[in-house]
N, C-alpha and C positions, 0 to 999 in steps of 0.2 A: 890552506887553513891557517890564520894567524895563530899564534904560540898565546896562550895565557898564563897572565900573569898573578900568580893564587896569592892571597892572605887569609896569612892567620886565623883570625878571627871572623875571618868569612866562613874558612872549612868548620871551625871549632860550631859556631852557630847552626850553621845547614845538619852537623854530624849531630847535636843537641835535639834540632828538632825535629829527624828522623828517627830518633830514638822515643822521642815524643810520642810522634804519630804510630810506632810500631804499638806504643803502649794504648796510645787511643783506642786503637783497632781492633786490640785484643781487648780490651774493657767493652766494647761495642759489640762485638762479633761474640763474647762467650756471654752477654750477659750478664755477667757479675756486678753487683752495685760498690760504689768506690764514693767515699765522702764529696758531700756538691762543694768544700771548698777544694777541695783538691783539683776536680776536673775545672772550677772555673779556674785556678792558678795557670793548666796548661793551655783551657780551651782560646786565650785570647792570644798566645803567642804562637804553637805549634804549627799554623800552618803560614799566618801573616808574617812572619817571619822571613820566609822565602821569597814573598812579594819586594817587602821592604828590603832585604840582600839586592834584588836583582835591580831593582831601580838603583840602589847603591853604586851596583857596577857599570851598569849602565851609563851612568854621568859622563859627558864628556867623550862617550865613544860613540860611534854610529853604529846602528842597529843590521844585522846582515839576515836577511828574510833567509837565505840560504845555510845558516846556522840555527833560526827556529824550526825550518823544513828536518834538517837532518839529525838534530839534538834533543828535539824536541818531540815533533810532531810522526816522524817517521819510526821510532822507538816504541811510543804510545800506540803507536796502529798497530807494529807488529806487535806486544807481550797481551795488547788486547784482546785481537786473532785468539793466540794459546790461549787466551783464559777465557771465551766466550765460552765454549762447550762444556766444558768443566762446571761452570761457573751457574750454569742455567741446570745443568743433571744435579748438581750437587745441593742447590736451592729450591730444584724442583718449578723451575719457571718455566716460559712457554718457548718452544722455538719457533722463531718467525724471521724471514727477512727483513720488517724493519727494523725490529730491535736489534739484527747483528748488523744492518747498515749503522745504524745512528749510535753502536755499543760500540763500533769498530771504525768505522772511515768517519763516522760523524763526530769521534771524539767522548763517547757519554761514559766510558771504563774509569777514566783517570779523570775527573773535572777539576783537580789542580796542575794537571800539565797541561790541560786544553785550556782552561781562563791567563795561563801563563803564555802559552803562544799567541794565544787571542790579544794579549795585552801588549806583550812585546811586537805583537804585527801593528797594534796605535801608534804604538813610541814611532817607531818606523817611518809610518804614514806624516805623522808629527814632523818628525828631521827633515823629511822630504819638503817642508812649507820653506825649511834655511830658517826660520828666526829658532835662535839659539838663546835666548831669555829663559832661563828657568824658572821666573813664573807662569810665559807663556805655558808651560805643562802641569804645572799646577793648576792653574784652569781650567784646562780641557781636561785635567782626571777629575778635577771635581765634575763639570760637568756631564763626562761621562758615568763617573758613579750615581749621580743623580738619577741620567736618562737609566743606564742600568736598572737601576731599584724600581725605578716607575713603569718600566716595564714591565718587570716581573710581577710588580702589585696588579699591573692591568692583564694578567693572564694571558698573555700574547704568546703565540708559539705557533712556528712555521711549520711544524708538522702536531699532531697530536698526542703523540705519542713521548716525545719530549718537549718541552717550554723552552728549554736551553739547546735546543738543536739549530744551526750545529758548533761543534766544537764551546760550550759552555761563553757563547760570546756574552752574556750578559756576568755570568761571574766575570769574563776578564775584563769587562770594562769599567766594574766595581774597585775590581785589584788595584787599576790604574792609581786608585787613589793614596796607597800602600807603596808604590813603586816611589811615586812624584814624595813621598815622605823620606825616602831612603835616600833620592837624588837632594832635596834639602839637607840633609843629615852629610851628605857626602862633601856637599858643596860651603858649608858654613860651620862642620866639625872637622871633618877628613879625617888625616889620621891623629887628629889630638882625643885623648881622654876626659871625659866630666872629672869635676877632681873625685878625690873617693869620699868624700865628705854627703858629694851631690850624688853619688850613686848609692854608697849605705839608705842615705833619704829615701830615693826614690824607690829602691828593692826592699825597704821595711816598710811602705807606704802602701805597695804594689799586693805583696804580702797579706797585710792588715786588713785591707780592701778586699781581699778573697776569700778572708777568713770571718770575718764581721759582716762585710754586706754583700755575701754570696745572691747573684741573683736582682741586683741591683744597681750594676754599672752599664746594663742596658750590651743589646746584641751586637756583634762584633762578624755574624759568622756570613763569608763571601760566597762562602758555598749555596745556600738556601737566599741570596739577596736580602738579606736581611740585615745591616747595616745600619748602626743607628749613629749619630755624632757620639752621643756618652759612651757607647761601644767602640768605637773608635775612639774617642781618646785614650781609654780605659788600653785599648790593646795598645796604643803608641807606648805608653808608661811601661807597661811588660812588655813590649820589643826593644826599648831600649835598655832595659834590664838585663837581659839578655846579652845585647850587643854588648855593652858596659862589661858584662860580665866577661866575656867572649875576648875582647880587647884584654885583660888580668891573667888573662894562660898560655902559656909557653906553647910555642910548636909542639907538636907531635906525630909523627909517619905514621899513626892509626888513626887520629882523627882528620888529617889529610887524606887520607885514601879513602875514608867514607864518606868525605865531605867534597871532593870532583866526583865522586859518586852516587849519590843520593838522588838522582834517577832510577837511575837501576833500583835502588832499595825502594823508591817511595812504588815502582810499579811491582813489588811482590807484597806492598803490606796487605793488600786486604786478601789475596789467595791465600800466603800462608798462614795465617792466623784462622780463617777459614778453616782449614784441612784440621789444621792439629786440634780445634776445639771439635771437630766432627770427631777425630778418634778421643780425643778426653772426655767427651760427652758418653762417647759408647762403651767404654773400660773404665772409667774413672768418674766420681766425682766435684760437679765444675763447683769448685769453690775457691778463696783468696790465694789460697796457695799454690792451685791450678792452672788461677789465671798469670801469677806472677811465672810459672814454665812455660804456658802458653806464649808470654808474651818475651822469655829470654832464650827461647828454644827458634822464635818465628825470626826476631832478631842475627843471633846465630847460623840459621840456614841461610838465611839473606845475605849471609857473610859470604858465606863459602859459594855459593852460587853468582855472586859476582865475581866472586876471583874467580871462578870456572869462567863465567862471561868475557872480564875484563883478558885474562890471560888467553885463551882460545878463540872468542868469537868477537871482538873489539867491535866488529862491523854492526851488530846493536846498536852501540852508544853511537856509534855514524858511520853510513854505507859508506864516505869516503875514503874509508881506509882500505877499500878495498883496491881502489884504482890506486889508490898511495903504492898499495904493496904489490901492483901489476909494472909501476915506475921502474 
C-alpha cells in the first residue's frame, strides 16, 4: 500500500463536513424543525464537499481499483451487514432477501460511499484511455452527470426494488461532476490562496444568498439526482467557502485523526443518531435542546468507537493490514 500524503486543509474540510452530516442526521432523524436558511447554508456543501476533495486528490495520481475495493467498498459491506437487522427491527421494516442483497452487497446502506466508489471506478476506466488532458474529464463528468440525471428522470432500475441498484451508480456518475471541479481547482489553484479580500466576497455573498433567497438557488442534491446547473453553481460558491476557509487554519492532531477518518464516522451517522433519538423520544422530550445532545452525544460515540476500531480492529478501514501484520 502506497504511504499518503495528508493536508491540512484536506483533513480540516472532510472533519467540517462530518460534523455537518452528524448534525444533518440528527435534524432528519429526530424530527425537529431548524430554520430553512440554516439547512440551506449546510445543505449545499456538507456532502459535495467530499466529492470535490477527492477529485482534488485525485489530480495527477492514478487511480488503484484495489484501494476503492478495500477502502471503500469492502468497509461499507461489512458495517452494513451489523446495521441491516437492527436497522429494519428498529424501523419496523420488512425482512426480505432482496432488500439485504441490494442494503448489503448491492451498496444501498451508505449511497455516499457507494456513488463515491462508483465514480472513482470512472476516473479509473478514464486513465486507462492514457489521454491525460484535464478537460478530457471534464467532459465525460459532464456527460456522465447528464446521462446520470436522465436516467433517473426516465425511472430505469435494474431491479425494482432499487432504481439505483447497484452500488448507487447513477449518484456516482452525477458526483463525477464535483470531482472533475476539484481536479480544476487543484490544477489551476494548487496550493495558492484566493486573496482574503475574494474570499470575505465570496463567504458574505454565500451567506446572504441562504439567508434572503432560501429556496431559490435551485437543487444541488446527488443523492436523489436531482442536479440542477443553479444548484450546482450555488454548491461550487459554498464548497469553496469552505475550502478557503479550511486553507486559514493551523494543523491540528484532532482534526487530523477525524479527518483520515471520516469513513468510519460517516458509516455510524445514521445508526447512532437513530438509537439515541429512539431513547430521547421514549424518556424525554424531543425538542431544540434534545436535538442539539442528540446530535453531540452521536458525534461523541462516533469518537470513541473509532478509536476502539482504529486502535484494535484497523482491518475495517482495510483487510490488508491483516496480511501486513502476518509479514
Amino acid at each position: 500500500m502506497e504511504k499518503r500524503v495528508e493536508i491540512s486543509w484536506v483533513n480540516w474540510a472532510r472533519a467540517i463536513c462530518i460534523v455537518l452530516i452528524y448534525f444533518a442526521h440528527s435534524v432528519e432523524i429526530s424530527g425537529q424543525p431548524i430554520p430553512d436558511w440554516l439547512h440551506c447554508l449546510y445543505s449545499y456543501v456538507y456532502v459535495n464537499v467530499f466529492f470535490f476533495v477527492s477529485g482534488f486528490l485525485i489530480l495527477g495520481k492514478k487511480v488503484q481499483p484495489s484501494n476503492i475495493f478495500f477502502r471503500i467498498m469492502v468497509p461499507a459491506v461489512i458495517f452494513s451487514i451489523l446495521e441491516y437487522f437492527p436497522k429494519v427491527l428498529l424501523r419496523g421494516g420488512e425482512l426480505s432477501a432482496v432488500s439485504f442483497m441490494t442494503e448489503t452487497l448491492g451498496g444501498g446502506t451508505y449511497w455516499f460511499l457507494s456513488a463515491l466508489a462508483v465514480a472513482q471506478l470512472i476516473i479509473w476506466a478514464l486513465q486507462k484511455t492514457g489521454i491525460k488532458s484535464i478537460w478530457f474529464y471534464v467532459l465525460c463528468s459532464v456527460l456522465l452527470g447528464l446521462a446520470g440525471i436522465m436516467i433517473s428522470r426516465s425511472g430505469f432500475a435494474v431491479i425494482g426494488y432499487d432504481d439505483s441498484f447497484p452500488w448507487k451508480y447513477k449518484q456516482g456518475m452525477i458526483c463525477t461532476l464535483f470531482m472533475s471541479a476539484g481536479a480544476l481547482y487543484g490544477k489551476y489553484i494548487g496550493n495558492r490562496s484566493l486573496p482574503t479580500w475574494a474570499f470575505l466576497s465570496l463567504t458574505c455573498a454565500y451567506v446572504l444568498g441562504c439567508v434572503l433567497f432560501t429556496g431559490h438557488m435551485g437543487d444541488s442534491s446527488v443523492l436523489y439526482c436531482s442536479l440542477q446547473v443553479s444548484g450546482f453553481l450555488w454548491s461550487m460558491v459554498g464548497i469553496l467557502c469552505v475550502v478557503e476557509f479550511c486553507r486559514r487554519l493551523p494543523e491540528c492532531g484532532l482534526i487530523r485523526y477525524v479527518g483520515r477518518n471520516t469513513i468510519l464516522f460517516y458509516m455510524m451517522s445514521g445508526a447512532i443518531p437513530t438509537v439515541l433519538t429512539i431513547m430521547f423520544n421514549r424518556y424525554l422530550t424531543l425538542n431544540a435542546i434534545s436535538l442539539l445532545l442528540i446530535f453531540v452525544l452521536s458525534f461523541a460515540i462516533a469518537m470513541i468507537a473509532t478509536m476502539i476500531i482504529v486502535r484494535y480492529m484497523p482491518f475495517v478501514k482495510d483487510l490488508r493490514t491483516l496480511s501486513k501484520k502476518n509479514k
